[in-house]
C-alpha positions, 0 to 999 in steps of 0.5 A: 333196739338194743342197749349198745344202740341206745347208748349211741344214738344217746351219745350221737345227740351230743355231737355237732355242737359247737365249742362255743356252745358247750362253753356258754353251757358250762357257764350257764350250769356255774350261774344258774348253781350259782343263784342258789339264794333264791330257792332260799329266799323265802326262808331267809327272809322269815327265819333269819330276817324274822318277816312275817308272810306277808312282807315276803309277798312283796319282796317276791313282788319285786323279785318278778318285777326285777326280772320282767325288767331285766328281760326288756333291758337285757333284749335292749342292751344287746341290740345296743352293745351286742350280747358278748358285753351285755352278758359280761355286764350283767355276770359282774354287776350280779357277783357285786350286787348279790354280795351287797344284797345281805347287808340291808335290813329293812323290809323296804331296801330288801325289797329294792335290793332284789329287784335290782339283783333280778334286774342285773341278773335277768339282763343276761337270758336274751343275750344268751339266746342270741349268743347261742344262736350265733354260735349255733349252726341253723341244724342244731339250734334246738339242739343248742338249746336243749344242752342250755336248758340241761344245764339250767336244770342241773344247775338248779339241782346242784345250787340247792343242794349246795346252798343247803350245805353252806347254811347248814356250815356258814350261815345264810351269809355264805349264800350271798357271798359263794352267788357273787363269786360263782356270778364272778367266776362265770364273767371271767370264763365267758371273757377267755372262751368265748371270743364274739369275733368268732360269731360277729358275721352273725350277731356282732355287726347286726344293723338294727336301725332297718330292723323290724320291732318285735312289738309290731311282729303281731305273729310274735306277739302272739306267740309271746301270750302262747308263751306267757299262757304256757308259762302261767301254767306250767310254773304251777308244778313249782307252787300249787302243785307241791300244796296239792301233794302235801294237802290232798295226799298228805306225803311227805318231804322226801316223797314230793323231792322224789316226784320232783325229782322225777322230773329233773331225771326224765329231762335230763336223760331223755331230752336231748336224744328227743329233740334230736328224734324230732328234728329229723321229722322236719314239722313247724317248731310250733307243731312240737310246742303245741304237742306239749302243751297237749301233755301238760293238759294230761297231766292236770286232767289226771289230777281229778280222775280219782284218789290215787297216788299213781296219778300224780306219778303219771301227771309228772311223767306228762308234764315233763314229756310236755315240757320237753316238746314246748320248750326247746322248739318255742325257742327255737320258734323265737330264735328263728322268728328274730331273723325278722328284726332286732334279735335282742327286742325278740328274745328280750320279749320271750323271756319277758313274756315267762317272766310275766307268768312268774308274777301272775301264776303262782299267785294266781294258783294260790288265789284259785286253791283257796276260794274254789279248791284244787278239783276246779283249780285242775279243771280251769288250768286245763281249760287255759291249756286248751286256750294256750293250744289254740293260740300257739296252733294260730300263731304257727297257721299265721306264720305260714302265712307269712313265710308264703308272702315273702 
């Protein structure tokens, strides 16, 4: 293949997207560069706020409370007002709430302010779902939320490096005050490009009282632990992971921000024209995700082969090819799953269910490392990559079954 091929079946993975996608990606990249505060909290906390660890680890707390809350209530909103004005509320209350956040002092409101910013905050993730599926043609809608997941990422790429630059010039103060007017912002673009009349066949007029609950789906609920187990592990990379790096192999900052960002360069490049490969192959949203889940037990298997820095190269490289396959088609699974019931209640529990793993993992690692160390902390994350396997490989033969009966 040559390059002037690649380069179009690259730029061919980009087309059939609806506007309304490409604006609710727009404003998905301002919010999520926009929450640059969290990727500094911890910091914030313990240096300007002067609390010792310990106190953190509650704030965190109720940082993953705010959001498993957020996610129930965000799914219950849009089945109640529809997702257009479920996001536009949670874009507002997030701009006003992010810029009071830096004014209480005690560990205690800090505590509760969080929750209530991730609350606000998370209300807005199954709403987006169910607008980008309304918005989105049944033929792209992996696609559709490929280019979502590509503005997530370069968000959350942009925002740090941002919000690095206004400490450094305008204090941690700055953070709090540029997340309100980005969240703001993003309100405003939402209302003026993003007309709900244009997907009301889809999503607006919904009857949920006739409507299936997604906690009475047992396929779905399934899926969600298949989701919450994917999830437990994979957000390692972004806690232990890292320890693992500077402990074991005692590299430095720069080196752990180049695998790091290794990461963010193979997804950002190589995604969309992978999942663009992949649908044409016509296979079960879950056969792709299981796959995935497969690469990402590679990539801890890797770990305990030997001391080698070209493993945790090669450990990155499975990851991120994993995360690529499990991803984009878990939601798609979700999304077409929700076609059963109340789409809010379905996609509130997806995001609910990963929500669930940022409370439990990272703590969890963290325990694990330091009672067992890192080689059996490898060996029992990828022992539960073979359980997330099994559960995703039953939920796709259990939903099988389902379509056959009706």
């Amino acid at each position: 293949m040559t390059i002037k091929s690649m380069s179009s079946f690259y730029i061919s993975s980009f087309k059939g997207l609806s506007k309304e996608v490409w604006w609710l990606a727009l404003l998905t990249l301002i919010n999520r560069a926009g929450t640059m505060v969290i990727p500094f909290l911890s910091l914030y906390l313990t240096e300007d706020r002067g609390f010792s660890l310990e106190n953190v680890a509650w704030v965190m707390s109720a940082f993953g409370l705010g959001s498993v809350g957020g996610s129930w209530l965000g799914g219950y909103l849009n089945d109640k007002i529809g997702s257009y004005k479920t996001m536009v509320f949670s874009l507002f209350a997030s701009g006003v709430l992010f810029t009071i956040a830096q004014y209480p002092t005690n560990i205690y409101a800090i505590s509760f302010m969080v929750f209530i910013v991730m609350l606000a905050a998370d209300i807005f993730r199954p709403a987006m779902f169910v607008a980008l599926r309304a918005y989105s043609k049944p033929e792209n809608q992996t696609r559709s939320l490929s280019l979502i997941r590509l503005a997530i990422n370069l968000g959350f790429s942009v925002g740090p490096a941002l919000g690095g630059f206004l400490i450094s010039y305008g204090g941690y103060g700055a953070l709090f005050w540029v997340d309100g007017v980005t969240c703001t912002l993003a309100a405003l673009l939402l209302i003026l490009k993003l007309n709900p009349k244009k997907a009301i066949n889809q999503q607006e007029e919904q009857d949920t009282t006739k409507a299936e609950s997604a906690y009475k789906d047992r396929v779905y609920l399934l899926f969600a632990l298949g989701v919450m187990l994917f999830g437990f592990i994979f957000l390692q990379y972004f806690s232990t992971v890292p320890l693992y790096y500077r402990q074991s192999y005692h590299l430095s900052e720069e080196v752990i921000g180049l695998l790091m960002g290794f990461n963010g360069l193979l997804v950002f490049v190589f995604e969309m024209p992978l999942i663009k490969y992949l649908e044409a192959r016509k296979k079960h949203p879950l056969y792709f995700a299981s796959l995935g889940v497969l690469m990402l037990l590679i990539s801890f298997l890797v770990f305990n082969l030997n001391h080698w820095t070209g493993w945790l190269w090669i450990g990155m490289f499975w990851m991120s090819i994993g995360e690529m396959y499990a991803f984009p088609f878990a939601n798609a699974f979700a999304m077409e799953r929700a076609k059963r019931g109340k789409l809010g209640q379905y996609m509130g529990l997806y995001t609910l269910s990963f929500s669930i793993s940022h409370i439990l993992g990272h703590n969890s690692g963290m325990q694990l490392i330091h009672f067992y160390g890192y080689p059996l902390t490898w060996w029992f994350f990828t022992g539960l990559c073979i359980v997330g396997l099994l559960v995703f490989l039953r939920t796709m033969k259990l939903d099988n079954r389902t379509k056959e009966i009706v």
